[in-house]
N, C-alpha and C positions, 0 to 999 in steps of 0.2 A: 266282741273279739277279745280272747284270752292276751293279755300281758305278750310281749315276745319273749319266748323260751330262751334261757342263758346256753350258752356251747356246753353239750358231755362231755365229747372227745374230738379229738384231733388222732389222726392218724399218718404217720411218715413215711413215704416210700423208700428203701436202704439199700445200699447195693451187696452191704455183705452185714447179714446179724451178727455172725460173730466175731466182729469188728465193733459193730455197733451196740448191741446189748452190752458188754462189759464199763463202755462209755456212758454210757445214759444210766446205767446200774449206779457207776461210783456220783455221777451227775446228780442222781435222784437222790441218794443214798439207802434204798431200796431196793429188795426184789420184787420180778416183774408180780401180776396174779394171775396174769392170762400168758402160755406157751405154747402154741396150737397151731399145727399144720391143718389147715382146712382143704386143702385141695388144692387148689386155683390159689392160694397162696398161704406166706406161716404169717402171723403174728405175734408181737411181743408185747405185752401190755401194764403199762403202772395205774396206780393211782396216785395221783398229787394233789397237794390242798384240798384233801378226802372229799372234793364232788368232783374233780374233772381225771379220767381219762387219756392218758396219752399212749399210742401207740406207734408200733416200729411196723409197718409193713414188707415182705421180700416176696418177689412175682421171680419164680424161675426163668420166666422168657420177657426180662426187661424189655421195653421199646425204647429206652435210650440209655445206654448207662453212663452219660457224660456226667460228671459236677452238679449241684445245685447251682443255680444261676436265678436271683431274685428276678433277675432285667427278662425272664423268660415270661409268661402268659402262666396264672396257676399261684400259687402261694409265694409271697415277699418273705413275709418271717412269721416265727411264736414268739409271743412275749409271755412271762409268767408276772403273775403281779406283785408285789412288794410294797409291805405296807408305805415307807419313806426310803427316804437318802441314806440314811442311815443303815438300813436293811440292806440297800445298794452297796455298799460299802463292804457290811459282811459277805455278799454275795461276791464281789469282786478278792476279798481275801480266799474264798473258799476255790476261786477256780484258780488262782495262784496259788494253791494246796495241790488240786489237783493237777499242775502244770498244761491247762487250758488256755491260750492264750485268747485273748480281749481288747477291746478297744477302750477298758478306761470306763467310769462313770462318764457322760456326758450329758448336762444339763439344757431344759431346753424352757419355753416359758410355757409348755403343754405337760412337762411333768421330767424324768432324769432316767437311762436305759443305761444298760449296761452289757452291749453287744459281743458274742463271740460267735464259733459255729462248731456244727457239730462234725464227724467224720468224713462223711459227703458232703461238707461244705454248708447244712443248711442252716440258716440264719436264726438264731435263738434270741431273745434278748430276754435280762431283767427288766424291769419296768415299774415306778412308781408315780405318783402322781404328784404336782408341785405341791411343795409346803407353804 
């Protein structure tokens, strides 16, 4: 049996891109490479940490357009990885650049996050591992 494959992408469901791309734009600091109405729904698409993929998904005929809600069945949060605390640190200055609000570095003894969310509420975090 081959190694287990690392994650490509992740992909978000949005309730409005153009809401949401300009955020995750200045977030990434980055334009998208993928902008594609496929039918059945559009796409927006980055590249981060040149292998992994993140995408904004929009379905014209949502089935729920309430809030992200982790406590719901389905995805809790993204984390991105961050070499140290330190990295933490600059990341938490960068979303207080971009008036993102945040819950703060918070250390734990599995490693240190630095939580906020996105437009729809959904849960992003930094994420490094303990020193």
């Amino acid at each position: 049996m081959p190694e287990f494959p690392t994650i490509t992408h992740v992909a978000l469901t949005v309730s409005d891109l153009s809401r949401s791309v300009p955020w995750y734009q200045q977030l990434f600091d980055a334009q998208p490479i993928v902008n594609e109405d496929t039918g059945p729904f559009t796409h927006v698409v980055w590249l981060v940490g040149g292998t992994t993929l993140v995408g904004l998904h929009s379905f014209p005929d949502l089935a729920d357009a309430s809030p992200f809600n982790e406590r719901r069945v389905g995805l809790d949060h993204l984390a991105f990885q961050c070499a140290n605390r330190d990295e933490l640190s600059q990341w938490e200055d960068r979303l207080n650049e971009l008036g993102i609000a945040h819950g703060g570095v918070v250390d734990a003894g599995y490693g240190s996050g630095l939580s906020f969310r996105d437009p729809d509420n959904i849960a992003l975090e930094f994420f490094a591992p303990p020193s």
